[in-house]
C-alpha positions as CSV (number, residue, x, y, z in Angstrom):
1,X,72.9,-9.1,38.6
2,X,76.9,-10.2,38.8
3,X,76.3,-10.7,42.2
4,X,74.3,-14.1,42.7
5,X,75.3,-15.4,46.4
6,X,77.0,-13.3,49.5
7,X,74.7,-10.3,49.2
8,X,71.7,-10.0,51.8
9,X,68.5,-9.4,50.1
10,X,68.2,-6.1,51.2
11,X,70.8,-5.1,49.5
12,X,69.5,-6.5,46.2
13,X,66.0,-5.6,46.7
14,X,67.4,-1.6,47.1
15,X,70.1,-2.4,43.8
16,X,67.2,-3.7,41.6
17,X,63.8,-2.3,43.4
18,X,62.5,-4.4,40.0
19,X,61.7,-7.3,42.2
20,X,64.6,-9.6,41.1
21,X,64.8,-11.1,44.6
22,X,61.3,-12.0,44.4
């Protein structure tokens, strides 16, 4: 992702649903 920090993780989690965050 080019986003790393500043984003919640709901955000990422509905961006990649891949489980990235995790």
């Amino acid at each position: 992702m080019l986003v790393s920090s500043g984003v919640s993780p709901e955000l990422l989690i509905t961006i990649a649903p891949s489980g990235i965050t995790n």
